[in-house]
C-alpha positions as CSV (number, residue, x, y, z in Angstrom):
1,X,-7.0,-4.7,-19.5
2,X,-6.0,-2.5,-16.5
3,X,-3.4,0.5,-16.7
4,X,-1.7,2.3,-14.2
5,X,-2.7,5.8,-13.5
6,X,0.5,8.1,-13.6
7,X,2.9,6.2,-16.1
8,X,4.9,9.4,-16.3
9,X,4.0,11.7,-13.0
10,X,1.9,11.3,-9.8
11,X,-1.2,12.2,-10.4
12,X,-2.4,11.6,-7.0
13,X,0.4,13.9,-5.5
14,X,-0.6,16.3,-7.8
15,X,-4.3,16.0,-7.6
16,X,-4.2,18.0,-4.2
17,X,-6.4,15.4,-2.2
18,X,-6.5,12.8,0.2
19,X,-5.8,9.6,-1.4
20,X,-9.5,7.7,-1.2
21,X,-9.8,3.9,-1.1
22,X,-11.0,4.1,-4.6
23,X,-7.7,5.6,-5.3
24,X,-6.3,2.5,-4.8
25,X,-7.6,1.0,-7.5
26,X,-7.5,-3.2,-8.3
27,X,-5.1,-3.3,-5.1
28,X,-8.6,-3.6,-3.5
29,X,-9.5,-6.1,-5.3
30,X,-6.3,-8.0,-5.5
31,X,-4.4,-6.8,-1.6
32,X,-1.3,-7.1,-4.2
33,X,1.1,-3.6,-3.4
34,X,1.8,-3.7,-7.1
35,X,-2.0,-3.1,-8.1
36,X,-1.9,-0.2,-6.5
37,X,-3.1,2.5,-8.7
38,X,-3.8,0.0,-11.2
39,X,-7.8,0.8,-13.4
40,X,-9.6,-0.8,-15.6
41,X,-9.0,0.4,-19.4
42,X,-12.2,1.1,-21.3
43,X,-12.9,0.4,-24.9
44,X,-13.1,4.1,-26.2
45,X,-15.8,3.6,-28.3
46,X,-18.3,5.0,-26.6
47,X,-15.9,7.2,-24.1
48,X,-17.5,10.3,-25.5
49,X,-20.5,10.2,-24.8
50,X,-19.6,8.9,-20.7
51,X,-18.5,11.4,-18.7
52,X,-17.6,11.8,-16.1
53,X,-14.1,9.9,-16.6
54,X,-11.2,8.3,-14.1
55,X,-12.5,6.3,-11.6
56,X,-13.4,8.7,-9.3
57,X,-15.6,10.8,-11.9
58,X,-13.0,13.5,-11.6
59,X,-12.8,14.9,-15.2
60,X,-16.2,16.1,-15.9
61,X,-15.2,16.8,-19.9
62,X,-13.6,15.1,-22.3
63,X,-11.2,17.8,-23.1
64,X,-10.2,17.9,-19.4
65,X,-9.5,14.0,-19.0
66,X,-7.8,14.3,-22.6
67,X,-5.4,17.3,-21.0
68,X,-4.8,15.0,-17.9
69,X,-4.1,11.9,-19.8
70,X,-1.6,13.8,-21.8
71,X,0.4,14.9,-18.8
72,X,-0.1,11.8,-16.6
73,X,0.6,9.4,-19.4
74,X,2.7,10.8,-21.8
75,X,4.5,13.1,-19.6
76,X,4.1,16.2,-22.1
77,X,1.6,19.0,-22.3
78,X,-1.0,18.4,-25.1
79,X,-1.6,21.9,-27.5
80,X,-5.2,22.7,-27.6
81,X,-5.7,22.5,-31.2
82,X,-4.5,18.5,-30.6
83,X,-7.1,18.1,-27.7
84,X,-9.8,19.4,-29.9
85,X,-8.8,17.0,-33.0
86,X,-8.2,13.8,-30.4
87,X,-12.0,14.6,-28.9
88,X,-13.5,15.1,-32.4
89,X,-11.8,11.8,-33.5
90,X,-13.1,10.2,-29.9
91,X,-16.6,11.3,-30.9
92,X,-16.6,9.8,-34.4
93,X,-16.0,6.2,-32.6
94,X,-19.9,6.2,-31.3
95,X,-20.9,5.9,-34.9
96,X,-24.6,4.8,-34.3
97,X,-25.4,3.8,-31.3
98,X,-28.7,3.0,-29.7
99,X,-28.0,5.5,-26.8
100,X,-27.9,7.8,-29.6
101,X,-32.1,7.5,-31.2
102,X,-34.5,9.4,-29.9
């Protein structure tokens, strides 16, 4: 599944750098304008314990790319008690995981 990044605002606009060719996103996969900005979509299972997230690495925390994600994708401002609970819920989705033996 592939999403587009900035359903509700323009996170590249607002990012405050030079749009990369990674930025770009399945268009370069594709040359079609309307993949532009377009990502592959993760199964969150094991998103916690993979930083850093966005497909340029940008969010080095889950609580950031949570924040981001909220503002980007909703379009609303997440209250930090909410980005705590969403990150302890995101966590309890590894369950037991080989990654996760010593």
């Amino acid at each position: 599944m592939y999403g587009f990044m900035g359903a509700i605002g323009d996170y590249f606009k607002e990012r405050d750098s030079e749009i990369t060719e990674a930025d770009l996103g399945r268009y370069n996969v594709t040359q079609r304008i309307e993949d532009k900005h377009y990502f592959k979509v993760p199964s969150l299972r094991l998103a916690a314990i993979n930083p850093p997230y966005f497909h340029d690495g940008s969010a080095s925390t889950l609580d950031k790319a949570v924040r981001i994600m909220g503002r980007y994708q909703l379009g609303r401002e997440i209250p930090e008690e909410d980005i705590k609970d969403i990150v302890l819920f995101l966590f309890c989705l590894v369950g037991e995981h080989i990654r996760l033996k010593p």
